[in-house]
C-alpha positions in Angstrom: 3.3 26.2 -8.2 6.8 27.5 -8.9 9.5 27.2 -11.3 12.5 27.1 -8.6 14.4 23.8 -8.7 14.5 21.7 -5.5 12.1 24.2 -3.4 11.6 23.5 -0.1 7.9 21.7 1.4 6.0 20.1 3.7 4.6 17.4 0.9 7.0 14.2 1.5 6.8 11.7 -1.8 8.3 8.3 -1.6 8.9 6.6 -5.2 9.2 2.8 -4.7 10.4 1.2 -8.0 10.3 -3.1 -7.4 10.2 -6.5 -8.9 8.4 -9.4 -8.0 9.4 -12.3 -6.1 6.8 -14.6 -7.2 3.7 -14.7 -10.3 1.9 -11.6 -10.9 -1.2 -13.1 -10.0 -0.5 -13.9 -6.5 1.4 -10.2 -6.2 -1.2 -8.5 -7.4 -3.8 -10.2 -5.0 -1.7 -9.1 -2.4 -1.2 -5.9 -3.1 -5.5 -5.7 -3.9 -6.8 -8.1 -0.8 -4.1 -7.3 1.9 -1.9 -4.5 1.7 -4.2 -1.8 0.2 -6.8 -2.5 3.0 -4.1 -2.8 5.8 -2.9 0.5 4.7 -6.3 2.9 4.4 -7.2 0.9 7.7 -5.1 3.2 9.5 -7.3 6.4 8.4 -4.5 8.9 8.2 -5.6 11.8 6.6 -2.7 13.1 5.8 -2.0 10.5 3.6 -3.0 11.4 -0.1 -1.8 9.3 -2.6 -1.3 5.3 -2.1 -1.1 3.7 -5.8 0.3 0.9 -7.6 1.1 1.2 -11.3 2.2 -2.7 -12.5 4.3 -2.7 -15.5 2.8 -4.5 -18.9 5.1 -7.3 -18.7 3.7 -8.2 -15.3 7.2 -8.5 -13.7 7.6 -5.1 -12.0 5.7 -2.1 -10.4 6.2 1.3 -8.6 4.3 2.3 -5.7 3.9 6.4 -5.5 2.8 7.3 -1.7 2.0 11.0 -1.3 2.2 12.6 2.4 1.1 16.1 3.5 4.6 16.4 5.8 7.7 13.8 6.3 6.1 13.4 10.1 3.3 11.5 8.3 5.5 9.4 6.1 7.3 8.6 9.6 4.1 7.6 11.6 2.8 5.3 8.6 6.4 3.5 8.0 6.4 3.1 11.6 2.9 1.4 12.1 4.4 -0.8 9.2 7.7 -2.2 9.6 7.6 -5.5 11.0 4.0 -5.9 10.9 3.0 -9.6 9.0 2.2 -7.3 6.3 5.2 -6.0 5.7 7.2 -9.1 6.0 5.0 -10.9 3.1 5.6 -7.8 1.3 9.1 -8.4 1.3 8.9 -12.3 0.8 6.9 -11.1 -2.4 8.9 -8.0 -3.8 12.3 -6.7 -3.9 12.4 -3.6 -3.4 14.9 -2.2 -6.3 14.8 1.5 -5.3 13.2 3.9 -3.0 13.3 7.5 -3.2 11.9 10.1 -1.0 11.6 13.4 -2.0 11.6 15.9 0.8 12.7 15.9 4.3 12.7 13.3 6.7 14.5 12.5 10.1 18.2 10.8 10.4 16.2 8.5 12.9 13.8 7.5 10.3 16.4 7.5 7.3 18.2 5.1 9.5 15.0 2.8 9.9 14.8 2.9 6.0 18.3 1.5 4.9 17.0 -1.4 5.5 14.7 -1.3 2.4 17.8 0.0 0.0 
């Protein structure tokens, strides 16, 4: 680990901060029953973090996705968007930020804007 600011790696982080469209109950049973599975049911190894943290007030969450590289983050979004899981996804949550932190292509960047 260093101490330099803004050092340069392969690991690609994406910081989704959202609020929910509908009762926490049928959110979270999404997130548990459908997405999760539909996610790891890819088997992509370089894939290392995928978890939820809901807020107390069962109105919000933030979903923290880890990546070895950005080309990871890239074939995962792209085996996503559109998909029926996706679209209840975004029936059920707005998406109020999204931040990536590392590298990633202008052609994916573009595919993102979508999601704020």
């Amino acid at each position: 680990m260093s101490d330099a600011l803004n050092q340069e790696t392969s690991i690609t982080t994406v910081v989704v901060n959202v609020s929910f469209n509908e009762d926490y109950e049928v959110v979270k049973d999404f997130i548990q029953d459908e997405q999760i599975p539909f996610i790891f049911g890819f088997g992509m190894e370089k894939l290392k973090r995928f978890e939820w943290f809901l807020n107390e007030e069962k109105t919000a969450g933030t979903l923290i996705e880890v990546f070895d590289d950005s080309a990871a983050f890239a074939e995962l979004g792209g085996k996503v968007i559109g998909t029926p899981i996706n679209l209840k996804f975004r029936e059920l949550i707005t998406i109020e930020s999204l931040t990536v932190l590392g590298s990633i292509s202008d052609e994916f960047r573009e595919k993102l804007k979508p999601m704020g």
